[in-house]
N, C-alpha and C positions, 0 to 999 in steps of 0.2 A: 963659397959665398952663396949664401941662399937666394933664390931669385923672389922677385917680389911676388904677392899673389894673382892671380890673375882676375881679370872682369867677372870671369862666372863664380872663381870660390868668393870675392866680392861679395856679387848681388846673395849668393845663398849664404852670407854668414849676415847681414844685412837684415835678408827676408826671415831669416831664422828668429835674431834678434829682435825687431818688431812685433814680429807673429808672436810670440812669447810675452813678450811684457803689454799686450794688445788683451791676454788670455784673462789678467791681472784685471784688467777695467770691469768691476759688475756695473758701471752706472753704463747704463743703454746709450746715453745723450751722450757720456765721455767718450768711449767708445767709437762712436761713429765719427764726432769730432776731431779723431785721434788718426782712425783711420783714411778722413779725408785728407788731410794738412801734415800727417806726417813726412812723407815723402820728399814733399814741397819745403818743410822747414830744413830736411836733413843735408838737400842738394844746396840747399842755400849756406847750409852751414863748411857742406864742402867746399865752396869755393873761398871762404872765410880761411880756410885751412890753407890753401893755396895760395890765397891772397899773402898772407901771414909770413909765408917761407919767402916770397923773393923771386923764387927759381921761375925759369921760363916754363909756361903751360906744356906738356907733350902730347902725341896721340895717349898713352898709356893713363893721361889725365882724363880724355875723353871718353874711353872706354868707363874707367871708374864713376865717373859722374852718369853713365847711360846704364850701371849698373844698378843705381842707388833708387830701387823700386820694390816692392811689397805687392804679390800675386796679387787680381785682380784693377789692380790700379794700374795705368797709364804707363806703358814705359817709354821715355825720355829719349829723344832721339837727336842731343846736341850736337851742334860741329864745332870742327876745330875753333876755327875764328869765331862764333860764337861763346865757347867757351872763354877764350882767351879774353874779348872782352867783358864778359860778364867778371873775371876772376880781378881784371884789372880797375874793373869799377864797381867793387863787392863795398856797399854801402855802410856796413857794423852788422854788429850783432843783434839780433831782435827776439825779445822771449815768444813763445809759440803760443797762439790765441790758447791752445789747449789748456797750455800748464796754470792758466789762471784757476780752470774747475778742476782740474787734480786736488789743487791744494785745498779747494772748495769740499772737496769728498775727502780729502785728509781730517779735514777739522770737525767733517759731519760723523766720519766712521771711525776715527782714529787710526787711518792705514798709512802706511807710508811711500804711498805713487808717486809722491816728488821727489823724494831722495833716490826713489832707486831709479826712476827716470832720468837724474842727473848723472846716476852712473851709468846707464845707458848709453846716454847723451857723451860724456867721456869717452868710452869706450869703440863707440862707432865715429868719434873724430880723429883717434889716434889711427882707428882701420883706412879712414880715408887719406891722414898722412903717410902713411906706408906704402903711398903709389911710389917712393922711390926706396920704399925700406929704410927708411931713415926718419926719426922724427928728430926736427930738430929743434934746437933749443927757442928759435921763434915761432916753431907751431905748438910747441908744448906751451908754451905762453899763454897762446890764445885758446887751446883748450880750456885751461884752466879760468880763465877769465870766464869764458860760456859757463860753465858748472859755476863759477863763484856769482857771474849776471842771477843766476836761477836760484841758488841757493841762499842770497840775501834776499829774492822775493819770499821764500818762504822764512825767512827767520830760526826760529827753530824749531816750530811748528809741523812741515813736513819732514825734518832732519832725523836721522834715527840716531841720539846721542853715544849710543855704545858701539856705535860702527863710524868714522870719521871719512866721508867721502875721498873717490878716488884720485889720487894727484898723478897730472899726466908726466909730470918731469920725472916719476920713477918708470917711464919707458922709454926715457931718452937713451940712444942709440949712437955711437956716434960713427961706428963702423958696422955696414951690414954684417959684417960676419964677424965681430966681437966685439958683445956686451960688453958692457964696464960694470965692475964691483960686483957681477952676478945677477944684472937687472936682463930681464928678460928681454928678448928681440921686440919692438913693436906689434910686427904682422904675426907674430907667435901668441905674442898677449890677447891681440881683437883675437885671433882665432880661438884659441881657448873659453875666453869669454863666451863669443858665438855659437862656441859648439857645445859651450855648457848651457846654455838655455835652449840651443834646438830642439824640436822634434819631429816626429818624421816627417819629410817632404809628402807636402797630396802632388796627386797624378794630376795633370796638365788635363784640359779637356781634349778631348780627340778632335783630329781636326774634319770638318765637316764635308762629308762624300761630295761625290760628283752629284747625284744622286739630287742630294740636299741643295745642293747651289741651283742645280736646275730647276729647282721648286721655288728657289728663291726669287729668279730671273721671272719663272711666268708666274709670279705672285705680283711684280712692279705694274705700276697701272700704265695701261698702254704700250707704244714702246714695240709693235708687232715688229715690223721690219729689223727694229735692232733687236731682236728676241730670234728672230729667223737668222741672221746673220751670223749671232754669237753662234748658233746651232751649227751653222753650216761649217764655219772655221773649225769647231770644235771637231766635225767629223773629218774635214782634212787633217787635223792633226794627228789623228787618231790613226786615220789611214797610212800616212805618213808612217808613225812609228812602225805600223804593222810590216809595210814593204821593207823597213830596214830589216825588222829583226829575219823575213824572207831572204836578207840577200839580196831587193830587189832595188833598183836604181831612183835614187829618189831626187826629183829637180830642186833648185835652191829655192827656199821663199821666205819672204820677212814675214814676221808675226807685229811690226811695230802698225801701230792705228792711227789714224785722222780720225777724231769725232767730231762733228759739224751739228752744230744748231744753237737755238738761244739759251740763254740761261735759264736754270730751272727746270731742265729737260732729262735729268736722273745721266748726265754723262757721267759726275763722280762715283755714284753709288753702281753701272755699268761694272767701268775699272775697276771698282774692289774686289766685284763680284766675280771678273776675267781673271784678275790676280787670281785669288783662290781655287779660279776652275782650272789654269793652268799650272795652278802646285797641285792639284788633284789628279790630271790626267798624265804629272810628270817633268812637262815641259819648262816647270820653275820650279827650284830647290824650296824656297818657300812661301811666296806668293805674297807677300807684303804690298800694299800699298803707299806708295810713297809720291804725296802729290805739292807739286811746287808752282809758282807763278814767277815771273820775270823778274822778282825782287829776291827770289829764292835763288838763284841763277847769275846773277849778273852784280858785280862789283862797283864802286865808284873809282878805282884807278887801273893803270896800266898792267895788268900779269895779274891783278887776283882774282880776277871774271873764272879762269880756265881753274883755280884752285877751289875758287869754291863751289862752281859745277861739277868737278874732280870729285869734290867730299858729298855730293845730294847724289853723285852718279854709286861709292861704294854703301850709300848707305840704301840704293835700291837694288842692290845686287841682289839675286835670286827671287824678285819681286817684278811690279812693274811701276816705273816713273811716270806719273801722271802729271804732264802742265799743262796748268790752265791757261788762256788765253796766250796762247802759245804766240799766235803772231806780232805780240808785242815786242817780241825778240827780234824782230825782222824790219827794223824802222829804216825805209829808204830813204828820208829826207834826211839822215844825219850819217854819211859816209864813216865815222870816226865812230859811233854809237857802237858800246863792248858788246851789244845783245852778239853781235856776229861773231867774237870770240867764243862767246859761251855755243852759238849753233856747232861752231869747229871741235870744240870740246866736246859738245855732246856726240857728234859724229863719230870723233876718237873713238871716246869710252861705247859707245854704241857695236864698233868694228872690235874694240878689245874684248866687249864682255856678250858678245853675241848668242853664245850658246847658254848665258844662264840671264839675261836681262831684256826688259820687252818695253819701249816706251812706246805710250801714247799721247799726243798732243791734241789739245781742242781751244776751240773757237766758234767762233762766228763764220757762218760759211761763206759770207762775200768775204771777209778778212783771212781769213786761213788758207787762199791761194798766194797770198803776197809773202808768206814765211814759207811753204812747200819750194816756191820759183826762189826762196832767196837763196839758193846753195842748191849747186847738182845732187848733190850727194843724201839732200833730204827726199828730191821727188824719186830718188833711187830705191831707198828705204822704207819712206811711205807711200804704198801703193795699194793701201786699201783703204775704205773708208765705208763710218759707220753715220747716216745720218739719222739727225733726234731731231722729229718733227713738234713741234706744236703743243701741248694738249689740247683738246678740243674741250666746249663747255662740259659735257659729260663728263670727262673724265675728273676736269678740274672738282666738281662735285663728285665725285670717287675720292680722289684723295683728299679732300675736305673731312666728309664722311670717315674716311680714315680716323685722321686726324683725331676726330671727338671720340672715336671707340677707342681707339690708342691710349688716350689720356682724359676718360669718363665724363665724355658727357653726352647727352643726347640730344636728339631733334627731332619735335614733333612733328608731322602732319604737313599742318602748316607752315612751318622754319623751315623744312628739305624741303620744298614747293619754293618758297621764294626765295633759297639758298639757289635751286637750281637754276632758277630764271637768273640770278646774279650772275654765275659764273658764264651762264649760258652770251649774258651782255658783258661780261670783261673780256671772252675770248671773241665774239661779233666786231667789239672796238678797240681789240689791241693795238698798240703800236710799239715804234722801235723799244720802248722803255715795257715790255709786257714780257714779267718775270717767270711764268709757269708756275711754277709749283711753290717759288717763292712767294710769288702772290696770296697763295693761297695759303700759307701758312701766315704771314703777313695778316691775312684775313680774318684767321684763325685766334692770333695771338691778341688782336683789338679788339674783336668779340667777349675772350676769353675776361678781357682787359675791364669791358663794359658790365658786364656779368657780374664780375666782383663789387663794380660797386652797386649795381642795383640790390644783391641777394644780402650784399651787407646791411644794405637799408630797410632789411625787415626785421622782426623783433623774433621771430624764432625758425628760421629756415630750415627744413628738414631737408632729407638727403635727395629726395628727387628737383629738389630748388638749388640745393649746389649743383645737381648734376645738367639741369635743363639747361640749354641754349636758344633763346627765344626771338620772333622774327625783331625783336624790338631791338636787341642785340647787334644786329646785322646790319638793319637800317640806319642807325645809329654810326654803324662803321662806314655805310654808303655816302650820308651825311658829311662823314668826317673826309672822306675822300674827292667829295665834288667839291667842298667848300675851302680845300687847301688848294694854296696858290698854285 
């Protein structure tokens, strides 16, 4: 009996497939179109396949749907119980914003990207039912329906008449390991399919040095202390491996973090960057970021708090787990409240997966001593901490500044003068609700907001009128901020 195929020949007969029929778009606009929302329509149409058959979701289901991504793009990082609900409340079938300008460039060029798209579309639903090697005769169903939904938008218009599209009941299956009448195995068929339009795999980008992360780290605005600190751990660790590979006796010590401070203080973008520098120096197999909050974590009934911490804790294996607002997990007013299952859980998986997983938790530093004290076992674990002070006005105009150069625009003179006296008074009268850097993007984004419609209102705007940011811009957003309730 043949085994089914697995998540990676999956994702590469998948990324083959798309890459190829992607090569086929000369319209620029379809193209991008195709490449944004493909992904997106094909996972959805997985679960339609799933839906379709009855059978109970498995891991093997979740793997396949975490495969179903095209280099470059975003890859999917579902869990079990998410999937399983998505699959059980898979909404229909819905044609793809795309496929309406395909057939729009069928009718202008006379090619035929709808038809072969719908064979596409066939042939990567049948790969998705062969998560158990078997298609069976109620997912061959609903293939055919998707191709037939798509093929009556075109008419006959995009159909190519001397070829009659693919029918998925000629790979029904009913025994993995023998075909009826001489019809091909399912996972045999997508493959062949797949591997007739491949071409060669490109190389992965290299992952980026020590070297490089540390440019990256004194590149973030402000941030000194936690910039000294990452330094300092990084050289214990460093030191650390040296003594082993000596022979030399080396004490036990946790790499897990406390980060302390308000929001807006670059604690996430920190953690990514610690991920990385510890797959670089070693100490994590691959350095993933994987960051959760208390909804991420914690269940509404009895036993699935631990299951589905269980599945956020192997999906940060060889990375590190970042949750935010970590002390929400820790609510003493309600004795029965699961956050405390899920702390037990994560202790677990913490003691099981020691040597390749690193979390860190953050918060608020008056509130993040009440979840360290909630369990021995946490202040055992976490005994370092990184605190993120503030920005100061200065800085806040740093990353402002940023900001406009990032995404083209400018400030004259005048605009960075009383930009800077701005930030200089939102960080003079902060209070508990003073977001850092969010603010200032906030600040950013109303400006950006303002701008549009003054530059709209001229009759010929040239490029330095799109680009400028003017103090009028600002005031305007200052306006808008004293006068809401």
């Amino acid at each position: 009996m043949k085994n089914p195929l697995s998540a990676a020949e999956v994702h590469k007969q998948y990324n083959a497939s798309i890459t190829a029929f992607r090569r086929q778009l000369t319209d620029g606009a379809l193209r991008q179109k195709f490449n944004q929302e493909a992904d997106t329509f094909f996972r959805a149409c997985a679960l339609g396949v799933w839906h379709s058959d009855g059978a109970p979701v498995t891991p093997r289901h979740v793997e396949y749907y975490n495969a179903i991504y095209t280099k470059g793009n975003p890859v999917p990082s579902v869990l079990f119980w998410e999937l399983s609900t998505a699959v059980s409340e898979y909404p229909g079938f819905r044609a793809p914003a795309f496929f309406a300008r395909m057939r729009a460039c069928d009718k202008v060029s006379g090619s035929s990207l709808a038809r072969k798209f719908v064979d596409v579309l066939t042939l990567l639903l049948l790969l998705f039912a062969a998560v158990d090697n078997v298609v069976s005769e109620e997912e061959a169903g609903f293939v055919n329906q998707c191709a037939d939904a798509l093929s009556a938008l075109c008419g006959r218009d995009g159909l190519d008449e001397g070829k009659p599209p693919l029918n998925a009941r000629d790979f029904i299956s009913q025994r993995p390991d023998a075909p009826q009448n001489g019809e091909a195995a399912p996972a045999a068929a997508a493959s062949g399919a797949a591997e007739a339009q491949s071409q060669p795999k490109e190389e992965a980008a290299p992952a980026p040095s020590l070297e490089e992360l540390l440019a990256q780290l004194d590149g973030l605005c402000g941030l000194e202390k936690v910039k000294a600190d990452v330094k300092s751990l990084i050289n214990l660790v460093k030191v650390r491996k040296l003594r082993q590979e000596h022979g030399l006796p080396v004490p036990p010590m946790s790499l897990h973090l406390v980060f302390l401070g308000n929001p807006g203080t670059g604690k996430t973008t920190v953690a990514r960057l610690l991920a990385q520098i510890y797959h670089a120096i070693g100490v994590l197999s691959k350095g993933q970021l994987v960051e959760v909050d208390r909804s991420g974590l914690v269940a509404g009934f009895v036993g699935q708090t631990a299951i589905k911490t269980n599945e956020v804790l192997q999906k940060a294996l060889g990375g590190v787990l970042f949750i935010d607002e970590a002390y929400a997990l820790a609510n003493q007013d309600a004795p029965n409240d699961f956050g405390k299952e899920a702390i037990e859980a994560l202790l677990k998986g913490m003691e099981d997966h020691r040597a390749d997983l690193i979390v860190i938790v953050a918060g608020y530093t008056e509130l993040m001593g009440n979840f360290i004290h909630a369990n021995p076992g946490l202040e055992s674990r976490f005994n370092k901490y990184f605190y993120f002070e503030d920005y100061n006005g200065g800085q806040l105009m740093e990353i402002f500044r940023s900001m406009c150069e990032k995404n083209g625009y400018t400030l004259g003179d005048e605009t960075a003068q009383y930009a800077a006296q701005y930030f200089s008074e939102l960080y003079e009268n902060r209070d508990e609700n003073f977001g850092n850097a969010r603010d200032v993007r906030n600040v950013f984004e109303r400006a950006v907001a303002r701008q549009s419609d003054r530059v709209a209102a001229l009759e010929a705007p040239g490029k330095e009128d799109l680009m400028a940011l003017t103090q009028a811009d600002l005031q305007e957003d200052e306006e808008a901020n004293t006068t809401a309730p």
